[in-house]
KEKE-3310 file (N, C-alpha, C; in steps of 0.2 Angstrom, whole numbers, plus 5000, padded with zeros to 4 digits):
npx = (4607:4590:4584:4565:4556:4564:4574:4585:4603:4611:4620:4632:4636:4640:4654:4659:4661:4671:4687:4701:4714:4707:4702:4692:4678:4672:4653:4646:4659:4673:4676:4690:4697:4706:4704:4701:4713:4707:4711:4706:4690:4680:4666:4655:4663:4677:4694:4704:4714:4726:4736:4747:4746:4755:4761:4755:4747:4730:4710:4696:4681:4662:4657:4646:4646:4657:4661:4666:4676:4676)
npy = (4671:4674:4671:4667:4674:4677:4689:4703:4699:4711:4723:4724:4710:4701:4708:4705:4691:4687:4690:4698:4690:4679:4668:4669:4667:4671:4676:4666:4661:4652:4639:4631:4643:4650:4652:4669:4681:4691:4705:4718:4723:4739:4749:4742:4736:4727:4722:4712:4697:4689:4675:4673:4685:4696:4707:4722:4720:4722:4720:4726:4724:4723:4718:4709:4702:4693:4675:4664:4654:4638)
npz = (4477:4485:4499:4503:4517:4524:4535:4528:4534:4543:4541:4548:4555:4545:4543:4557:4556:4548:4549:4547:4536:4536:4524:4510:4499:4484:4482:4468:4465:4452:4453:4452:4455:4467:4486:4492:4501:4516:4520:4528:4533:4528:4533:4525:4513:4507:4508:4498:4494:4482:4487:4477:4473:4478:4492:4488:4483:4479:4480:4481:4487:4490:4506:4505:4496:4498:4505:4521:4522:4526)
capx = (4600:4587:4579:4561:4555:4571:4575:4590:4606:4612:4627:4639:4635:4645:4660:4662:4663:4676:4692:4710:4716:4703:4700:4685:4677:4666:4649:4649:4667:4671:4680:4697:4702:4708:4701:4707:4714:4704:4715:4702:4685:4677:4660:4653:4669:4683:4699:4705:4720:4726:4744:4751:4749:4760:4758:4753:4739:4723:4705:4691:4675:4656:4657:4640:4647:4659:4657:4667:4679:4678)
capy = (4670:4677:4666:4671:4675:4681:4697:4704:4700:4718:4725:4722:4704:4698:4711:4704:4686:4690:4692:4700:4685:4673:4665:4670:4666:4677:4672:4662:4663:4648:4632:4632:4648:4648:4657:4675:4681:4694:4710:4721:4727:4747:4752:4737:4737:4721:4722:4704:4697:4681:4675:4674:4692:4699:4710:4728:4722:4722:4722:4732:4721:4722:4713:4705:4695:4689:4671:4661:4646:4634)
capz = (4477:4489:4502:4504:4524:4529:4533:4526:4541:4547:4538:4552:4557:4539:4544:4562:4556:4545:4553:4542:4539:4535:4519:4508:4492:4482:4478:4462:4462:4450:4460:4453:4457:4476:4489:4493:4510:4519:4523:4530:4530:4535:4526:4520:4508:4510:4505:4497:4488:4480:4489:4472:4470:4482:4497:4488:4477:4483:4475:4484:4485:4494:4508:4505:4489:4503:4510:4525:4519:4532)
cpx = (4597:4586:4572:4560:4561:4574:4582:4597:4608:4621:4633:4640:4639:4652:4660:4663:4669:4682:4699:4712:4716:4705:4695:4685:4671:4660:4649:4655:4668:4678:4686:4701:4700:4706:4704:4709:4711:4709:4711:4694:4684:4671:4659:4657:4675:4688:4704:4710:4722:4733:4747:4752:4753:4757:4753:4747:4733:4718:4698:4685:4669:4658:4651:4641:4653:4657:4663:4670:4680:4684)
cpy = (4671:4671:4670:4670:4674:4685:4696:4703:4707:4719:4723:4715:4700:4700:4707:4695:4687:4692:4694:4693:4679:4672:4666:4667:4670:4673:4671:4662:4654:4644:4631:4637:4648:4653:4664:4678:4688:4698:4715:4724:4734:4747:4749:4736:4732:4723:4714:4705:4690:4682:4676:4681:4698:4704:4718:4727:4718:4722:4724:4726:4722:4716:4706:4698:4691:4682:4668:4654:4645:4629)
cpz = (4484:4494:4505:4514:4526:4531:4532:4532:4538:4542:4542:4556:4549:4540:4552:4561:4553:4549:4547:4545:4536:4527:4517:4503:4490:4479:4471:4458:4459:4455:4457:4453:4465:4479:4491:4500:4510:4522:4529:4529:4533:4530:4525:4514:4513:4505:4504:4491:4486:4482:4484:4469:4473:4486:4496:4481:4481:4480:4481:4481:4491:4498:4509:4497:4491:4504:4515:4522:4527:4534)
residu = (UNK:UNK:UNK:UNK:UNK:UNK:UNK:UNK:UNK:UNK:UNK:UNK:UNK:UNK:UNK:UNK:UNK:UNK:UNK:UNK:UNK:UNK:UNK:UNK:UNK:UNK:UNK:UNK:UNK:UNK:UNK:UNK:UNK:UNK:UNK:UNK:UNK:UNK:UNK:UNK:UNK:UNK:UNK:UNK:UNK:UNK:UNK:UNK:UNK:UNK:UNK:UNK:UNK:UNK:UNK:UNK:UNK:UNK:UNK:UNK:UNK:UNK:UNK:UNK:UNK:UNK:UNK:UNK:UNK:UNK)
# end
């Protein structure tokens, strides 16, 4: 959901929060499926995976549908 009068943040302002490593969730990702770990980003493009599915599977996602688990 948009918020009006706000410009859009800057493409690499989402990737330098973001660290390999972290913990994410996707927006409207539903709430009993666990957060996913953050492998890497390049390009506006994240690489994220669920621990359960072991170290060589990977899903490719925009990092704008990214969010920060606290």
């Amino acid at each position: 959901m948009a918020t009006p009068n706000r410009p859009p943040s800057p493409a690499g302002a989402v990737l330098e929060l973001l660290q390999p490593g972290s913990f994410v969730r996707l927006r409207n990702q539903p709430a009993d499926l666990p957060p996913f770990q953050l492998i890497q980003c390049r390009g506006g493009r994240c690489w994220v995976r669920q621990q359960a599915w072991g170290s060589l599977v990977q899903w490719e996602v925009e990092h704008r549908k990214l969010t920060a688990v606290a």
